[in-house]
C-alpha positions in Angstrom: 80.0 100.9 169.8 80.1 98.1 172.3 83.6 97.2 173.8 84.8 93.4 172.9 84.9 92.7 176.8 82.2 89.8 178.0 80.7 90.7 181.3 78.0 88.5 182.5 74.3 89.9 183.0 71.2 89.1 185.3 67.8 88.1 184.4 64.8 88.0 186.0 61.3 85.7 184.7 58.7 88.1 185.4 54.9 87.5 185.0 53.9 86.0 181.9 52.0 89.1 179.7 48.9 88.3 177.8 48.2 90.4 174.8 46.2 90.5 171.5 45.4 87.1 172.4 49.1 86.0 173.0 50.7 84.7 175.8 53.6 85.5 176.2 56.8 84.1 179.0 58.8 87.2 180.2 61.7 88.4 181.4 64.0 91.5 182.3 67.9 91.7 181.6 70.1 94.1 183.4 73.6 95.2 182.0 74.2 97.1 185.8 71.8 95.0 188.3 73.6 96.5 191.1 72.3 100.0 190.0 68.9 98.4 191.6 67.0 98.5 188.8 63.1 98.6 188.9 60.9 96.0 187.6 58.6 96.7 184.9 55.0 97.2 185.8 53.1 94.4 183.7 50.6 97.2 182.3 53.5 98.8 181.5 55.2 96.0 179.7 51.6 94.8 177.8 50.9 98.3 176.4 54.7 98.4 174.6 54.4 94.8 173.7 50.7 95.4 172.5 51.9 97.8 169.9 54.7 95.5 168.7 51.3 93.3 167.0 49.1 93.9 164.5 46.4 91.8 165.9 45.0 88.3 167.0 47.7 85.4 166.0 47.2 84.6 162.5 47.0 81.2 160.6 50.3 79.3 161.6 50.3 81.5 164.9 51.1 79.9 168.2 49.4 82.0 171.1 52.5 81.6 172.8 56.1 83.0 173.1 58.4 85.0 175.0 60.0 88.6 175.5 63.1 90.0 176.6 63.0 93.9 178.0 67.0 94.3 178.2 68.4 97.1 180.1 72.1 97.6 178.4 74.6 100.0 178.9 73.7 102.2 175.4 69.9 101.7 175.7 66.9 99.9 176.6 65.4 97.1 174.3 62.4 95.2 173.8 62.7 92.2 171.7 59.1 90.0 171.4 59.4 86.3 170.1 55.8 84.2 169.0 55.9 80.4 167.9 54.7 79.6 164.3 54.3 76.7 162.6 55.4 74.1 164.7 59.2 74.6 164.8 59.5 78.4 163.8 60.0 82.0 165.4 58.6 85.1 164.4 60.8 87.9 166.3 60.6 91.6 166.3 63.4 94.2 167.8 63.0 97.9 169.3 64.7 100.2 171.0 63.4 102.5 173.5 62.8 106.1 172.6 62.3 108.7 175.6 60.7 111.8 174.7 61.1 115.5 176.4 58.5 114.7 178.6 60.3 111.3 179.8 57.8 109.1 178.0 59.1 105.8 176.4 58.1 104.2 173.2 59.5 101.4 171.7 60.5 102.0 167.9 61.9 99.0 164.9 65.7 99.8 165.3 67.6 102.0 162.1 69.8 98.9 161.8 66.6 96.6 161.3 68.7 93.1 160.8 69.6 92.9 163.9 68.4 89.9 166.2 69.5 89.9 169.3 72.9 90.2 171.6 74.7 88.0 172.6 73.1 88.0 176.5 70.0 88.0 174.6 70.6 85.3 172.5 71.2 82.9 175.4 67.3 83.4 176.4 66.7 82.5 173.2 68.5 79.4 173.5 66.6 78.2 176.8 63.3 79.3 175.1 64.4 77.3 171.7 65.2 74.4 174.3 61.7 74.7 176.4 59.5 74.6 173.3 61.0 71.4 171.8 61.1 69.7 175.3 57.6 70.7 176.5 56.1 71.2 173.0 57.9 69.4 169.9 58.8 66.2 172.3 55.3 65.5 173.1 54.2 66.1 169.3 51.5 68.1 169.7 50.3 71.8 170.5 47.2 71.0 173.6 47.0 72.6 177.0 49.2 70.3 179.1 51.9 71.6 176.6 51.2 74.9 176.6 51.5 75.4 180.3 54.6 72.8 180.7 56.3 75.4 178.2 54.7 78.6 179.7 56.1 77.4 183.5 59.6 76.8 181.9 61.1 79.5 182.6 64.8 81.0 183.6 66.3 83.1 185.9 69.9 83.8 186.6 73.5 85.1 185.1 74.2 84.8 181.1 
């Protein structure tokens, strides 16, 4: 179990991943950035979010969201967010799983209500505020949307 002791973490926007015709905002969360943590290749990153989908959007779908790969103290996470519907988030959780050979996989979590952290919930609070200022404000879903929400983005200490 976690310790009730707040200590702030880093994170890094990376490159946007495009995936099973999603694009997706990114970024990386360190619990220990001074242990000089490595950046994910984006290959990488769009192979373990590619298996998080089933396939293209589907009806209510945006082709857009965001992902968090968090680097905490008892594991590695990969939590994958897509727009829906106009106002609504669609949001799947897993935890890394390293085999023998040092291979990762990301796997749906044994305790599958969970949502996020609370680091992890403050991306989630920019992203909730970038899609109804460069998205819900405008009132409508075209490509000058789009990329004002897809060039929102946020780096720095939660």
């Amino acid at each position: 179990m976690n310790s009730l002791i707040y200590a702030p973490r880093w994170v890094k926007a990376l490159p946007p991943v495009r995936v099973s015709g999603r694009t997706l905002k990114a970024y990386a969360m360190f619990a220990e950035p001074d242990c000089n943590p490595d950046l994910p290749e984006p290959e990488w990153l769009q192979r373990h979010v590619a298996s998080v989908f089933s396939g293209p959007p589907q009806e209510g779908d945006h082709p857009v969201g965001f992902l968090i790969l968090h680097h905490g103290l008892e594991g590695s996470y990969l939590l994958v967010s897509q727009w829906y519907d106009a106002d609504m988030l669609k949001h799947w959780v897993r935890g890394a799983v390293v085999d023998a050979d040092g291979a990762t996989t990301f796997a749906p979590l044994a305790q599958r209500d969970l949502i996020a952290c609370v680091w992890e919930l403050e991306v989630i609070r920019f992203e909730r505020d970038a899609w109804v200022n460069t998205v819900l404000a405008r009132g409508r879903l075209d490509s000058a949307a789009l990329d004002a929400y897809l060039d929102t983005t946020f780096s720095g200490w939660v």
